[in-house]
C-alpha positions as CSV (number, residue, x, y, z in Angstrom):
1,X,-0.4,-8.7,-8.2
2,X,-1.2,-12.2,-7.0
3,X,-3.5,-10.9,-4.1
4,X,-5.0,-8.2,-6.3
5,X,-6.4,-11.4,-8.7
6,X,-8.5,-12.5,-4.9
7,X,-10.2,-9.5,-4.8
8,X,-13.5,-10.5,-6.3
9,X,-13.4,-13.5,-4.1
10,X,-12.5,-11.6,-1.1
11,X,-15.8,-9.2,-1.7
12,X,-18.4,-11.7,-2.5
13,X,-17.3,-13.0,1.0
14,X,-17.6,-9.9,2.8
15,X,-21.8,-9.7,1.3
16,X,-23.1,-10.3,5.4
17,X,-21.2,-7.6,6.5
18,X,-21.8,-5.6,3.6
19,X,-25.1,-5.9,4.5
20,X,-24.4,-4.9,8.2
21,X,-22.6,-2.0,7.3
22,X,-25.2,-1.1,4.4
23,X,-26.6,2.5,7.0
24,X,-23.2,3.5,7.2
25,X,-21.5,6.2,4.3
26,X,-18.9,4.8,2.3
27,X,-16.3,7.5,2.8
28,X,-17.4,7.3,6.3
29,X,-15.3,3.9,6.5
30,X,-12.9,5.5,4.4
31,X,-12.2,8.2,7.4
32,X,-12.2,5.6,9.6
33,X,-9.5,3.5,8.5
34,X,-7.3,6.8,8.1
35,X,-6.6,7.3,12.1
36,X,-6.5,3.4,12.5
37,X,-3.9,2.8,10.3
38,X,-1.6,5.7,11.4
39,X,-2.1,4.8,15.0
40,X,-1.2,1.3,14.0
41,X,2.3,2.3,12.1
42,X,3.1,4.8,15.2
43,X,2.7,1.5,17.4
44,X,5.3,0.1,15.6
45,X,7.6,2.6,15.8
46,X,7.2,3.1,19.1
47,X,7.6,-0.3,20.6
48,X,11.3,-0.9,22.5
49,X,13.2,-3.7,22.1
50,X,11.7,-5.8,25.3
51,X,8.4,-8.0,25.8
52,X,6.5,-4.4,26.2
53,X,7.8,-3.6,22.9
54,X,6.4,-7.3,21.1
55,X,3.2,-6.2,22.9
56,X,2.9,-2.9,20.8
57,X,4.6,-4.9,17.4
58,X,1.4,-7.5,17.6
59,X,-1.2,-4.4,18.6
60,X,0.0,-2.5,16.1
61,X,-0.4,-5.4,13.4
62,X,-4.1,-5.6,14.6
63,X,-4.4,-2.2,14.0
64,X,-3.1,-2.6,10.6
65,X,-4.9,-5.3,9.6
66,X,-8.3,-3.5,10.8
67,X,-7.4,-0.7,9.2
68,X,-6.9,-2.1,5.9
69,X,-10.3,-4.5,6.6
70,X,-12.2,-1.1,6.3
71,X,-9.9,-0.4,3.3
72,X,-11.7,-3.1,1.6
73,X,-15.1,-2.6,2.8
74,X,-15.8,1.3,1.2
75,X,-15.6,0.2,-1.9
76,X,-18.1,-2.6,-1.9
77,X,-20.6,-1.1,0.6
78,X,-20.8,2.0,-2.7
79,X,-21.4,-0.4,-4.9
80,X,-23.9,-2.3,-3.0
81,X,-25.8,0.5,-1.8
82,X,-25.8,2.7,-4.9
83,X,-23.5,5.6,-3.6
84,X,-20.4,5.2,-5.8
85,X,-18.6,8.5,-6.5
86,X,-16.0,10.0,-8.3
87,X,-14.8,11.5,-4.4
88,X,-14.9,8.2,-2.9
89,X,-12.6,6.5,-5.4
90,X,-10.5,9.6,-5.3
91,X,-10.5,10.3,-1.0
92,X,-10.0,6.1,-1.3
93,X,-7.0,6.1,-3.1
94,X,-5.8,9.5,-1.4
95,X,-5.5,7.7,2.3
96,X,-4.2,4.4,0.5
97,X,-1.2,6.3,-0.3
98,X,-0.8,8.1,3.1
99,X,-1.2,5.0,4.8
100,X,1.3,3.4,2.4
101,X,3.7,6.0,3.3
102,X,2.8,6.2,7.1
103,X,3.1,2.6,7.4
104,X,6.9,2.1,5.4
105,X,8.2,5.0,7.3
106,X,7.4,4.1,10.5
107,X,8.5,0.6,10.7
108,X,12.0,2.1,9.0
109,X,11.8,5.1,11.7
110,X,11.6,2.2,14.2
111,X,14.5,0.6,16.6
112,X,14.4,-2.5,14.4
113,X,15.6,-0.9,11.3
114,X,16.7,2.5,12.5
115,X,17.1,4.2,9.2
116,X,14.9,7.0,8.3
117,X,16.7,7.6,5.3
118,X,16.0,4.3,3.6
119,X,12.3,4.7,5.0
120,X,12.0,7.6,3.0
121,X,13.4,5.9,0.0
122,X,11.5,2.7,0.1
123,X,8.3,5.5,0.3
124,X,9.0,7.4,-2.8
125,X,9.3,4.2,-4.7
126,X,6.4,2.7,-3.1
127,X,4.5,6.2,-4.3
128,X,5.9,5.7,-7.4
129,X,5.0,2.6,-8.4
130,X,1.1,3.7,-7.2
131,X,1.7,7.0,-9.3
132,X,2.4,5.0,-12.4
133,X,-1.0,2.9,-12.1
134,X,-2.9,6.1,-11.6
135,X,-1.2,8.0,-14.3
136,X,-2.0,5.5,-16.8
137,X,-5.5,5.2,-15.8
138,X,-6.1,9.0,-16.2
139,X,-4.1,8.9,-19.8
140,X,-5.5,5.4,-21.0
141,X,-8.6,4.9,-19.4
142,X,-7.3,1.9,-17.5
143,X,-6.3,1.3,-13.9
144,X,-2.6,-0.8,-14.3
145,X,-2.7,-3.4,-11.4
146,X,0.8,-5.0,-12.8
147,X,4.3,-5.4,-10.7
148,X,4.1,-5.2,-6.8
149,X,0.9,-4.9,-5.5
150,X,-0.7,-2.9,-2.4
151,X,-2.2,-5.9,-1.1
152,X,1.3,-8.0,-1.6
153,X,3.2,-4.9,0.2
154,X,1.0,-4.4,2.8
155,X,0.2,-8.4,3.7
156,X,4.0,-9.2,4.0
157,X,4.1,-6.1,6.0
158,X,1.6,-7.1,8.6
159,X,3.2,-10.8,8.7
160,X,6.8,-9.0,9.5
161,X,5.3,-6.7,12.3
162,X,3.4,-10.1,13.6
163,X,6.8,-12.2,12.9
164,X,8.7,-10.1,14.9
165,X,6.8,-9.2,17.7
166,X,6.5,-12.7,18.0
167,X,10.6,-13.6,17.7
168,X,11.0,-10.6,20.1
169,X,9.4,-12.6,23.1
170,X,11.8,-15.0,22.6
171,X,14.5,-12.0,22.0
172,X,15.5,-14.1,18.6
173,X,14.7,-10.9,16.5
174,X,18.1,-10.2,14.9
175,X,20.1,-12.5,12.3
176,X,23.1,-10.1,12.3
177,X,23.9,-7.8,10.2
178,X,23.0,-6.2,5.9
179,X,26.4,-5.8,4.3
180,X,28.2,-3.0,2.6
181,X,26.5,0.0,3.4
182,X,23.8,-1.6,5.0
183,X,26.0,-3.2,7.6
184,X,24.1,-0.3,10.5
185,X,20.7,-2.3,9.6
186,X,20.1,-5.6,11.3
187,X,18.6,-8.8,9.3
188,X,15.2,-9.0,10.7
189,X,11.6,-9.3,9.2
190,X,10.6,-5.5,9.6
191,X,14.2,-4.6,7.9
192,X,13.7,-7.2,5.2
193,X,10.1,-6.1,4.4
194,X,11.4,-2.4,3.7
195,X,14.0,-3.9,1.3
196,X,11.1,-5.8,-0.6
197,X,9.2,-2.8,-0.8
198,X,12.1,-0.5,-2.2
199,X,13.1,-3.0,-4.6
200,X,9.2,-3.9,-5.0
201,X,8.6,0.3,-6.0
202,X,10.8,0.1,-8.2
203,X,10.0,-2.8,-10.5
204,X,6.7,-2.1,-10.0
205,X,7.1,1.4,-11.7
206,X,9.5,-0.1,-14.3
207,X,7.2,-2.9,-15.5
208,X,4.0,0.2,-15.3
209,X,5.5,2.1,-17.4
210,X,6.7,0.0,-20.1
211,X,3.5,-1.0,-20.6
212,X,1.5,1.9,-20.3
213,X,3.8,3.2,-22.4
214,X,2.8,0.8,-24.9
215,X,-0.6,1.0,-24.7
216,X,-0.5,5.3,-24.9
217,X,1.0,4.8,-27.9
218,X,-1.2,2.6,-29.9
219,X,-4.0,4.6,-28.7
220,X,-2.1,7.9,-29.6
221,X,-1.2,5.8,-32.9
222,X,-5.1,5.2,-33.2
223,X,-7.0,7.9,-32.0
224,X,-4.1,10.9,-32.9
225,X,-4.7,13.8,-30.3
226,X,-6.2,17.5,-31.9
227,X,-3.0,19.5,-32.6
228,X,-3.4,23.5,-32.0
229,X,-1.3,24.7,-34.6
230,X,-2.7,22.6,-37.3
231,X,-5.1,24.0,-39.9
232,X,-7.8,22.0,-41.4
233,X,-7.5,21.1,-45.2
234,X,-10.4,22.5,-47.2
């Protein structure tokens, strides 16, 4: 949420390369980014646990962090240049959510966490959360930004991969060890950062629909939907 609230700053920063990029289709960066950002997330979970390894963590960031540059440039090159579309938004949002998923898996797929299982998990929450904003915006009209943002997930994700490629050089990755039944996971950035996701999913989903539930219901309250087994009164 608190990164969301830069974004109109962020885009009237990007107006010279907006510019540069003005020849070039929208959902053409869009496509872009898509192979980018999955090659970055297979970086990650790739990399071994030696100086190699720290190598591939910091490439893979880059690749991340290009990937999710174009993210942010589709979007205003349309709207600078006229060609906003209903398939943009959609194919926009479409690859934000692979990518999403791509990127939580791998780094939980990887030899730093080593738990596919939670990967999984911390994905479907991560989805959900997005689901909850896109559901409200096709019932209500509104896009809900509230809870755990993309921008928050995916920022702290790019400073763990960074962090611990960074650590791993000087092979002062691990802080021991989750308890309970976490105690197979080791306490390192990439681990933590798929804990704050999960958790993140799942407030942001809670907090979503609480209030697009209140919302649906005034508007429901206001604006009563056509019933088919009514009659009309004469």
């Amino acid at each position: 949420m608190a990164l969301e609230k830069l974004r109109s700053i962020w885009e009237r920063t990007l107006n010279p390369i907006v510019e540069s990029l003005s020849w070039m289709s929208p959902a053409t960066i869009t496509w872009i980014a898509l192979p980018i950002g999955i090659l970055g997330g297979l970086s990650v979970y790739l990399a071994p646990q030696d100086n190699f390894g720290a190598s591939m963590l910091l490439g893979g960031g880059l690749l991340i962090t290009l990937a999710m540059a174009l993210d942010g440039l589709d979007g205003p090159v349309a709207r600078a240049t006229g060609r906003v579309t209903r398939w943009g938004d959609y194919l926009d949002h479409t690859f934000d959510r692979l990518l999403d998923a791509v990127w939580i898996i791998c780094i939980s797929a990887s030899v730093f966490v080593d738990d596919i299982v939670l990967g999984l998990a911390a994905a479907w929450f991560t989805l959900l959360g997005s689901y909850m904003g896109t559901q409200a915006q096709a019932v209500a009209g509104t896009r809900n930004y509230r809870g755990f943002s993309r921008a928050d997930r995916t920022i702290l994700s790019i400073v763990a991969i960074f962090l611990t490629g960074i650590l791993l050089y000087f092979d002062n990755y691990s802080w021991g060890q989750f308890p309970g039944i976490f105690d197979h996971i080791e306490i390192n950035p990439l681990s933590i950062v798929v804990f704050i996701s999960a958790l993140g999913g799942i407030w942001t989903f809670l907090i979503r629909f609480i209030q697009a539930s209140k919302q649906i219901k005034q508007i429901d309250a206001e604006n009563p939907l056509p019933q088919p087994n009514s009659t009309d009164e004469e």
